[in-house]
C-alpha positions in Angstrom: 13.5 5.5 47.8 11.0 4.4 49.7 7.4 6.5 49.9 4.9 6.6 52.8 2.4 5.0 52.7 0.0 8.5 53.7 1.6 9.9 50.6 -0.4 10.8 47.5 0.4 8.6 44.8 -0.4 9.9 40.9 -1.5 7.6 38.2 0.2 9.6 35.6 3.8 10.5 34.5 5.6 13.5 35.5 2.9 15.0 38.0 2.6 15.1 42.0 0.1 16.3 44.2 1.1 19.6 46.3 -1.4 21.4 48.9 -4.4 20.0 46.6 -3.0 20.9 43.7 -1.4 19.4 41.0 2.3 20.2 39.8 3.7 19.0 36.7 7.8 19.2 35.7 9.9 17.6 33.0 13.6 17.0 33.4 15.4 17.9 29.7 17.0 15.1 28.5 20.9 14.8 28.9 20.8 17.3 31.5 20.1 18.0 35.4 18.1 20.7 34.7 14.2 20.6 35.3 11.4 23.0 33.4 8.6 23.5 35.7 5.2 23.0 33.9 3.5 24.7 36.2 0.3 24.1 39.1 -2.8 22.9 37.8 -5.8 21.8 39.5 -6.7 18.6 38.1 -4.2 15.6 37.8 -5.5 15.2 34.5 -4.5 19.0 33.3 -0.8 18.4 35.1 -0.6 15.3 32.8 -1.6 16.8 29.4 0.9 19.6 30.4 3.6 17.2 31.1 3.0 15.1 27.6 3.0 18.1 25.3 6.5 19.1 27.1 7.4 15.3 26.7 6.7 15.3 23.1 8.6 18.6 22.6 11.9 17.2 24.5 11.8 13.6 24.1 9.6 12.8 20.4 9.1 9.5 19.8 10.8 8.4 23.1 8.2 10.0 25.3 6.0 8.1 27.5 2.9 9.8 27.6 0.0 9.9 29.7 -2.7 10.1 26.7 -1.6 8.7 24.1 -4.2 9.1 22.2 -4.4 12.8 22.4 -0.5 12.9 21.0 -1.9 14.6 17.9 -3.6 17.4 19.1 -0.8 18.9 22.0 0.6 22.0 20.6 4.1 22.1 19.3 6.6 24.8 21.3 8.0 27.3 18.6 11.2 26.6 20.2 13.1 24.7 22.8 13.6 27.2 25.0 12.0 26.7 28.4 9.5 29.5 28.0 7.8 28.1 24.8 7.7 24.7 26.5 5.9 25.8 29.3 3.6 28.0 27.0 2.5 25.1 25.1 2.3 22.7 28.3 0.0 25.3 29.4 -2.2 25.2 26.3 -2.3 22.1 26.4 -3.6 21.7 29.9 -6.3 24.5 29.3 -7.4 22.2 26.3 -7.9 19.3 28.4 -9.9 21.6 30.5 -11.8 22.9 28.1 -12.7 19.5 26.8 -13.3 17.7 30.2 -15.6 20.8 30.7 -17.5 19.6 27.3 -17.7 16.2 28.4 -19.1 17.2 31.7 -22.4 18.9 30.1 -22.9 16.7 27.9 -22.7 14.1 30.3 -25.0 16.5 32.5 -27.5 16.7 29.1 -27.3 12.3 29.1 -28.6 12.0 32.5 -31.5 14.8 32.9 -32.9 13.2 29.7 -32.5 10.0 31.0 -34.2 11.1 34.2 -36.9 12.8 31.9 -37.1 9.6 30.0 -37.4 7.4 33.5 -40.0 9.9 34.3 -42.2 9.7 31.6 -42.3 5.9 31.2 -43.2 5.8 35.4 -45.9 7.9 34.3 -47.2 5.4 31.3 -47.1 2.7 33.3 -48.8 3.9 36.1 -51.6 5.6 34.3 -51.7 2.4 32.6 -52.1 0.6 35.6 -54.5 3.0 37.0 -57.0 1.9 34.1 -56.2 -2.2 34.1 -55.9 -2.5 38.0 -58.1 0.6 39.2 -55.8 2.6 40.8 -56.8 5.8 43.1 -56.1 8.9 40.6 -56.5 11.2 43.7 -52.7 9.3 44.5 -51.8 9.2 40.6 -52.5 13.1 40.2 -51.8 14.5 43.3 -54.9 15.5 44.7 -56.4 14.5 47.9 -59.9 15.3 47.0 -60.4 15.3 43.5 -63.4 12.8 44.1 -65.2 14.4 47.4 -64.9 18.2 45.2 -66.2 16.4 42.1 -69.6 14.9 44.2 -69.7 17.7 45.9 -70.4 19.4 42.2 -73.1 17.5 41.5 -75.1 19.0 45.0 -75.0 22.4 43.5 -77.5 24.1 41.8 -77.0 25.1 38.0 -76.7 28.7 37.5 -79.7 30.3 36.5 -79.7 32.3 34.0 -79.8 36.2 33.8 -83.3 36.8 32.6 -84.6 34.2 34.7 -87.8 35.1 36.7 -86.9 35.5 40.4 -89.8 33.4 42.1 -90.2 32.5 45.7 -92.0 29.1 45.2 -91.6 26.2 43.0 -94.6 27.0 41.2 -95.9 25.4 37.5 -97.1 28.5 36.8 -97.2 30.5 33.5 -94.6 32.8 34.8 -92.1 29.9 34.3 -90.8 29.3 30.8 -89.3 26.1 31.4 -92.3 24.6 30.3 -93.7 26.8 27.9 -94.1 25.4 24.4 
């Protein structure tokens, strides 16, 4: 049979791509007869269902889309379709589960890596603000850090609150600056 070439095509075993979703179904062995896995909405949960029904039906003839995850698909209590498609199930919700771990810790890697980028940006260009004499007013983020800072020195100190108020700039003996 040949397929078109607009057709979706799966990577795994026993799965197929319907309206966005992902449908999985395993044909018993011997028989004509299918057992529908059910719709799932990853490829990768369609395939996990699919292997834990392959494992139930087929054993150690079953080619399986993980194999490395062979140990950890549930086992069906029975034959029976229902407990097949039980356990596909479960096993499709524990490769959710597990792709959702993977996803925040993969989440967790990258904002400390951004953190780490960050902070070693910020070492080397405070470092090279002191070797190469680089503006700070760039390096902190504020336009006019020096022109506020000379401004400062213009002002007068405060005076303080039991100061004399005098008009004039007298040496007189009013002023305690310079009494001894």
């Amino acid at each position: 049979m040949a397929s078109s070439p607009s057709r979706k095509q799966s990577r795994y075993h026993g799965i197929r791509s319907r309206g966005g979703k992902w449908v999985s179904e395993i044909r018993e062995p011997r028989k004509t007869r299918r057992i529908w896995l059910g719709t799932f909405p990853t490829p990768e949960m369609a395939a996990a269902a699919y292997d834990a029904a392959a494992l139930a039906l087929k054993r150690a003839d079953a080619v399986l889309n993980f194999p490395s995850s062979m140990d950890s698909y549930p086992v069906p209590a029975s034959m029976s379709p229902q407990d097949i498609r039980s356990a596909a199930a479960a096993a499709a919700a524990a490769t959710a589960l597990q792709r959702n771990e993977e996803a925040d810790n993969s989440l967790k890697v990258t904002e400390r890596q951004k953190k780490y980028e960050y902070d070693m940006t910020m070492m080397s260009s405070t470092s090279l603000a002191s070797s190469v004499g680089m503006d700070e007013e760039e390096l902190f983020g504020m336009p006019n850090l020096l022109a506020n800072m000379a401004e400062g020195m213009l002002l007068s100190p405060p005076r303080p609150s039991d100061y004399p108020d005098s008009s004039g700039n007298s040496d007189g003996a009013e002023s305690r600056l310079w009494s001894y």
